[in-house]
C-alpha positions as CSV (number, residue, x, y, z in Angstrom):
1,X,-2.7,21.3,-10.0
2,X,-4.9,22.7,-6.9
3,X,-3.6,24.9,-4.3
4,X,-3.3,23.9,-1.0
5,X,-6.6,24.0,0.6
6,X,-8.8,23.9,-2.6
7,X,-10.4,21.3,-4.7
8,X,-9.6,20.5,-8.4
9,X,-13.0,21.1,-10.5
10,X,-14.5,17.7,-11.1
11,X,-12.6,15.8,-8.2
12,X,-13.7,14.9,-4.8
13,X,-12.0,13.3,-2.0
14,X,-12.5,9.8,-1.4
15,X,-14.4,8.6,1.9
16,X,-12.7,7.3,4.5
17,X,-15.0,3.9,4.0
18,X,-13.4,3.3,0.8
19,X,-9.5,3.1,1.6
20,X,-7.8,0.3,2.7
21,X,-4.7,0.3,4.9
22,X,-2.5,-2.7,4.9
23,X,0.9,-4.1,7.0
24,X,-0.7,-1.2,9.9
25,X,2.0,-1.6,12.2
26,X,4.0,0.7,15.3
27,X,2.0,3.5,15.4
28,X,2.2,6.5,17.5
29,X,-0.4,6.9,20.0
30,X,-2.3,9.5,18.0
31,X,-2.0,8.2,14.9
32,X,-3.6,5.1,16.2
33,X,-6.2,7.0,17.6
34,X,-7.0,8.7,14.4
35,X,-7.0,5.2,13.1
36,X,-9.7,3.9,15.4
37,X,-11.8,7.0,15.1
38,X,-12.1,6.8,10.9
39,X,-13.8,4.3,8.7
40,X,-10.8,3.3,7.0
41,X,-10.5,-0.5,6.7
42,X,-7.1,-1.7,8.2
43,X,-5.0,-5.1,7.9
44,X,-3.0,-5.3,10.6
45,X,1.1,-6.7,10.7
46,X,2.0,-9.0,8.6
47,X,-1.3,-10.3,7.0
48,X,-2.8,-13.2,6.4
49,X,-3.3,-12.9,2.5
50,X,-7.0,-14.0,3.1
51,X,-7.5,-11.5,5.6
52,X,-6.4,-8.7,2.7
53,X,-8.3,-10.8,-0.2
54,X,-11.5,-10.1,2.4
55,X,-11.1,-6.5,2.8
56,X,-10.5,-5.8,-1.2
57,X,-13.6,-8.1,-1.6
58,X,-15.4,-5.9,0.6
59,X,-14.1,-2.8,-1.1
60,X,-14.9,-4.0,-4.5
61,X,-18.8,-3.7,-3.9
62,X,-18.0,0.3,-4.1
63,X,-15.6,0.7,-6.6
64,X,-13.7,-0.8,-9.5
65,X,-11.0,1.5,-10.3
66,X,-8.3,2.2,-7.7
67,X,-5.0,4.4,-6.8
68,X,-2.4,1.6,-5.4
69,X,0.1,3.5,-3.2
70,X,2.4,1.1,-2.0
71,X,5.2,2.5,1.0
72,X,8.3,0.6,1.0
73,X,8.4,0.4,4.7
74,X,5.5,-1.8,4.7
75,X,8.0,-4.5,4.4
76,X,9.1,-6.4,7.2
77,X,12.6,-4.7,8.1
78,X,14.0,-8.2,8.2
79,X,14.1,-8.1,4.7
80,X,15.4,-4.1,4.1
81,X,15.7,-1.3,5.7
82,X,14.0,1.2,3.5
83,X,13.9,4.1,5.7
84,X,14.3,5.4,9.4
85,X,10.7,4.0,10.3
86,X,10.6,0.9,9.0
87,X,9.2,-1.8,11.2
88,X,9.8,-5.6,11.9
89,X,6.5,-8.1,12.0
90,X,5.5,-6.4,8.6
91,X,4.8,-8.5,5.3
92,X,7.9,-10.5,3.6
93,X,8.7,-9.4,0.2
94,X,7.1,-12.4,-1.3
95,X,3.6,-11.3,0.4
96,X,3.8,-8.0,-0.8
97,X,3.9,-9.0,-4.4
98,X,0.7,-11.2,-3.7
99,X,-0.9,-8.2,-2.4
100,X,-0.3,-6.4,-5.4
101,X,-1.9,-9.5,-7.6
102,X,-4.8,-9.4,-5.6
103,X,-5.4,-5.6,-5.9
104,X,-5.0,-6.1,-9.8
105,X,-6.9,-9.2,-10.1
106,X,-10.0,-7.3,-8.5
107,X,-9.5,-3.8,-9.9
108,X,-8.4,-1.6,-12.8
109,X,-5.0,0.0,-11.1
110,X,-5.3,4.1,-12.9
111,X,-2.4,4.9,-11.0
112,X,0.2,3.1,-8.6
113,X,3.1,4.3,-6.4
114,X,5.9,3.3,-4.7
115,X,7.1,5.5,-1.8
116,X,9.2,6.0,1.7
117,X,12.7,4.9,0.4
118,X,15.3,6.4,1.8
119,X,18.9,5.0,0.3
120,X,20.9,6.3,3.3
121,X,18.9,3.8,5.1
122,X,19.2,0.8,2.6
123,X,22.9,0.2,4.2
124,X,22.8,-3.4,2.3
125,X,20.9,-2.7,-0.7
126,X,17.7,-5.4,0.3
127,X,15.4,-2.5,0.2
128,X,16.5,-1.0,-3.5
129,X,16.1,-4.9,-4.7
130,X,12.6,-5.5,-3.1
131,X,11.8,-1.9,-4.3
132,X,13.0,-3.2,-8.1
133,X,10.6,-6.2,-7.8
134,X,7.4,-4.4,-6.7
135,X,8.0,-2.3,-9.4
136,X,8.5,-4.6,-11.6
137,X,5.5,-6.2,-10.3
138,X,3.2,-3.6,-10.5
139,X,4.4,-2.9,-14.0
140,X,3.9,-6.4,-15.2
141,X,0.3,-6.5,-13.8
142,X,-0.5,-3.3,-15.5
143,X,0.6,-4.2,-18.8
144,X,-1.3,-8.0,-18.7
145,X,-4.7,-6.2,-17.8
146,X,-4.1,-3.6,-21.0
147,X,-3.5,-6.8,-23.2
């Protein structure tokens, strides 16, 4: 692993032009800022899955291998509370897993995460569940493109 500061020999970070940021919701000032400033290619709220299927189109003329990092608090809170920053007006658990077939049907996935979850916030469970299924999803996804 690299230190802090250095690069690993053979890797190189991946331009801004290249990433794209879904369910981009409540947003501190700054952070928005930041947003605005950089190249990165954001879909708003809850998306339109057509509006996502555009921007991984649009991606795919660069690349066709991708990291899928998936935060749990992209889900609407309406459906669980995975953590203290989760937001309402965010995807429904249902549009998440379509998200995740579009990334897949598109690209080869060589790595995926799930992140943010915070059980101490999950007072009813809904998050641990929808966490479970995009899992699950992810998994499934990656084993029928290695068939």
């Amino acid at each position: 692993m690299g230190r802090a500061g250095r690069h690993d020999p053979g890797f190189r970070a991946v331009p801004e032009a290249r990433a794209v940021l879904a369910a981009v919701r409540d947003l501190e000032p700054y952070q928005r800022a930041a947003l605005e400033r950089s190249e990165v290619v954001t879909v708003p709220g809850a998306f339109a899955a057509a509006d996502l299927e555009r921007s991984l189109d649009g991606l795919r003329a660069d690349v066709d291998r991708v990291y899928l990092h998936l935060d749990l608090d992209a889900l609407d809170a309406r459906e669980g509370r995975p953590n203290a920053y989760a937001a309402e007006d965010g995807p429904e658990l249902a549009e998440l897993e379509r998200a995740i077939d579009a990334v897949f049907a598109r690209f080869a996935v060589v790595a995926a995460a799930l992140t943010a979850y915070d059980p101490a916030a999950d007072t009813d469970g809904r998050a641990g569940a929808a966490a479970r299924r995009l899992v699950a999803r992810m998994a499934a996804r990656a084993l029928e493109r290695a068939a």
